[in-house]
C-alpha positions as CSV (number, residue, x, y, z in Angstrom):
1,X,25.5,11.7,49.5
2,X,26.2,10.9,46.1
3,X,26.2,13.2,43.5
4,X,24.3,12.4,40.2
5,X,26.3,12.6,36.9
6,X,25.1,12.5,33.5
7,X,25.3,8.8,31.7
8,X,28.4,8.5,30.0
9,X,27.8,8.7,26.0
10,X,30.2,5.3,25.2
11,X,27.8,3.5,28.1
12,X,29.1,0.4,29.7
13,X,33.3,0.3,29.5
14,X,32.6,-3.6,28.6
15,X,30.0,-3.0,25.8
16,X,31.2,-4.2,22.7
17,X,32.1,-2.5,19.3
18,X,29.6,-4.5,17.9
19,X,26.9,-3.4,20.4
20,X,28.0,-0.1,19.8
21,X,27.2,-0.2,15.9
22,X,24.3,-2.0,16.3
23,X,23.1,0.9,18.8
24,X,24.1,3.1,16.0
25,X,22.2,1.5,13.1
26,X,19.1,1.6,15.3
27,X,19.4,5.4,15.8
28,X,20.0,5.6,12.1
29,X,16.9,3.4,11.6
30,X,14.6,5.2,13.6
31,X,15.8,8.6,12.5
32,X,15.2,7.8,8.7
33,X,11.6,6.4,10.0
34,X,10.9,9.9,11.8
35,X,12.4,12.0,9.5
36,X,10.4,10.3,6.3
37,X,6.7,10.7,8.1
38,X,6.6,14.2,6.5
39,X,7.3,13.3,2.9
40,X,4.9,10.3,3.4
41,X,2.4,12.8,4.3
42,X,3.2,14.7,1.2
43,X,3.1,12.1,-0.6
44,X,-0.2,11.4,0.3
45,X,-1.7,15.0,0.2
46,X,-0.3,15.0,-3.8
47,X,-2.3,11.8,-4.2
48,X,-5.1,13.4,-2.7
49,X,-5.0,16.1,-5.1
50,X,-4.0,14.1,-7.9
51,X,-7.4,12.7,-7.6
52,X,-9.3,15.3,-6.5
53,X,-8.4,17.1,-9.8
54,X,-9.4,13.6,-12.0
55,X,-12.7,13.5,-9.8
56,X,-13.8,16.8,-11.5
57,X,-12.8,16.7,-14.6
58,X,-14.4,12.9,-14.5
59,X,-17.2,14.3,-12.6
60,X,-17.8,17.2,-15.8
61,X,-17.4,14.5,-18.8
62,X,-19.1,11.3,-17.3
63,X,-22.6,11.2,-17.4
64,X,-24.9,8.6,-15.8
65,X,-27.5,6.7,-18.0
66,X,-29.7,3.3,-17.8
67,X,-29.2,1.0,-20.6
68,X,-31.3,-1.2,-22.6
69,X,-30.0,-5.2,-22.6
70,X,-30.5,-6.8,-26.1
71,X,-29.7,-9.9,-24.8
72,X,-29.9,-12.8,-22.3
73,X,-27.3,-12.3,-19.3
74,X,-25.9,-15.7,-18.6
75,X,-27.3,-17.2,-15.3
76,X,-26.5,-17.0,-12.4
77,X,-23.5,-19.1,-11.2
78,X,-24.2,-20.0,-7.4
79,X,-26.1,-18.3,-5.6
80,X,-29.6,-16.5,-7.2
81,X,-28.4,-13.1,-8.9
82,X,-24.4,-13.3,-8.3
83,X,-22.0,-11.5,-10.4
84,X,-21.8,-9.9,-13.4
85,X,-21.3,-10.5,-17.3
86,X,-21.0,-8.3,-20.1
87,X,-23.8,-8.4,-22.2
88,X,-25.0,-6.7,-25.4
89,X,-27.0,-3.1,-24.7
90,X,-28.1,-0.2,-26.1
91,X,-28.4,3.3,-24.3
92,X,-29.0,7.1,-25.1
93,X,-26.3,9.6,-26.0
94,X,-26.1,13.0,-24.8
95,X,-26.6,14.4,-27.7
96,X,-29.2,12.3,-28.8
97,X,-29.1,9.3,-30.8
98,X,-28.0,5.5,-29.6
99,X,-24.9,3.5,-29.2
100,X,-24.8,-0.1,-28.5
101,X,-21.9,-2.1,-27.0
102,X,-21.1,-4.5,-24.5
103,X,-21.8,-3.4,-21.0
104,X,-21.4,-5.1,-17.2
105,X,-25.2,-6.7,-16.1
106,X,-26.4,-8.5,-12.9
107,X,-26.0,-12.3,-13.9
108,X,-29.5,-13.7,-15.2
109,X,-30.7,-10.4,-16.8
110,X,-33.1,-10.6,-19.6
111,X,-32.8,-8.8,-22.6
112,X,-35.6,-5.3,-22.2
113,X,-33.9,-4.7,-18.7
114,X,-32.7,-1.7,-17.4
115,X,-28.5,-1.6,-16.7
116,X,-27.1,1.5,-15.4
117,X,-23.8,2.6,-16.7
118,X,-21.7,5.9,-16.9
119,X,-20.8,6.7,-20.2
120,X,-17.6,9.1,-21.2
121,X,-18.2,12.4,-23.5
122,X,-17.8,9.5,-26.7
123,X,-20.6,8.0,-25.2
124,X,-18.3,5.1,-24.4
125,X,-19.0,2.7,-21.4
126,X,-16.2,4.2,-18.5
127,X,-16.2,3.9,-15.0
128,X,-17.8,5.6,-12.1
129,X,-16.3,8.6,-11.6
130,X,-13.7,9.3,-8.5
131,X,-15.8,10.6,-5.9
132,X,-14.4,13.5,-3.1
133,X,-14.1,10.3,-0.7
134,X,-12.4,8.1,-2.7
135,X,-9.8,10.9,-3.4
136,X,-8.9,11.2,0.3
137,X,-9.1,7.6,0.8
138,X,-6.3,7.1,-1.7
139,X,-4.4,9.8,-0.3
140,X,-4.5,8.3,2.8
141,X,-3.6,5.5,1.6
142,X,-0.7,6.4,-0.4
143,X,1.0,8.4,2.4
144,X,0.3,5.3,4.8
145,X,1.6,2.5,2.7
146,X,4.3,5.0,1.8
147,X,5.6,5.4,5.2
148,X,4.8,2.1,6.2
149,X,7.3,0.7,3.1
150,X,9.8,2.9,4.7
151,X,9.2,1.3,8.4
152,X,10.0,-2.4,6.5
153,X,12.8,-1.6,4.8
154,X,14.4,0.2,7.7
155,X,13.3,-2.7,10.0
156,X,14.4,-5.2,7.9
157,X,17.6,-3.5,7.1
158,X,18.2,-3.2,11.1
159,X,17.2,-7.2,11.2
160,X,19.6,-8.5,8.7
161,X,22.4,-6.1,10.1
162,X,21.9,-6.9,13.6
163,X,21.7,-11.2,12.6
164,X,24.9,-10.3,10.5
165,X,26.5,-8.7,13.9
166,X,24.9,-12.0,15.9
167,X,26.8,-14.1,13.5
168,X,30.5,-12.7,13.8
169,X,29.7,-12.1,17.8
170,X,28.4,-16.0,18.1
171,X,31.6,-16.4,16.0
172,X,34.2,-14.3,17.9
173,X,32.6,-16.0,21.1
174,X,33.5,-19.6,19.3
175,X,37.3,-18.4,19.2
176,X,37.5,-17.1,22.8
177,X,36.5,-20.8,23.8
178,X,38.2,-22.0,21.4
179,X,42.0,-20.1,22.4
180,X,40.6,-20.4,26.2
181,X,40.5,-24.7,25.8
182,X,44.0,-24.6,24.1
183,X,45.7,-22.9,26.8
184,X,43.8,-24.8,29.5
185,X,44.2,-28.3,29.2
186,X,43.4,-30.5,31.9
187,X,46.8,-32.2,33.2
């Protein structure tokens, strides 16, 4: 009965060098891939409370308020009430008092309707404010595109290497025929 032995660590007597380093630069390859999941995933939890931190403060100096159109939206352009246009408004203040200003309105508005809008503690037009989801959707997001960038370049890196080391084998191949046909010519 035969014994089992572990497998030797150099494998096959007749692999080549090149196999060996191309062996090598996909251990190296996979190991940066494991080994960078965790800062991905930090990464992504700083994102996340990068904009959990802007949700609250945006949450504490954004206010929500319906504006007044003074003007005409331009129609619609297609299909009945698609898109938006800025048009000219005017909406309450905080603090009391107007402003007026452009703001974004459903295409085909008429001037007396409502537009809601979040204003910013100037009473400037701003966006929505980040919500709670949002914030661990781009966190998500950032660690996951983060690591997946990583994947590429170590995938591509291990492509172009490995056609590199297909080249000069294809080519060392070429010689061996080539030295083999010049020693062995018929008659």
């Amino acid at each position: 009965m035969e014994t089992w032995r572990p497998p030797r660590l150099r494998g096959n007597p007749l692999t080549r060098d090149s196999d060996r380093r191309e062996r090598l630069a996909l251990l190296v390859a996979v190991t940066v891939v494991v080994l960078t999941a965790p800062f991905a995933a930090l990464l992504g939890d700083r994102a996340h409370q990068w904009q959990e931190r802007l949700a609250v403060s945006q949450q504490d100096t954004r206010t929500a308020v319906t504006a007044t159109l003074l003007a005409d939206a331009p129609p619609p352009a297609g299909y009945p009430e698609s898109g938006t246009a800025r048009v000219e408004a005017e909406w309450p203040l905080p603090g009391g008092g107007t402003a007026t200003g452009e703001v974004t309105a459903q295409r085909g508005a008429v001037a007396g309707d409502a537009a809601p809008i979040w204003i910013d503690e100037n009473g400037e037009p701003a966006a929505p404010p980040v919500t709670a989801e949002t914030a661990v959707v781009n966190g998500v997001t950032t660690g996951a595109l983060s690591w997946a960038a990583v994947m590429g370049l170590c995938g591509l890196g291990f492509w172009l290497y490995r056609r590199m080391l297909d080249r000069r084998r294809r080519d060392d191949w070429a010689d061996a025929w080539d030295r083999f046909d010049s020693r062995h010519t018929p008659f």
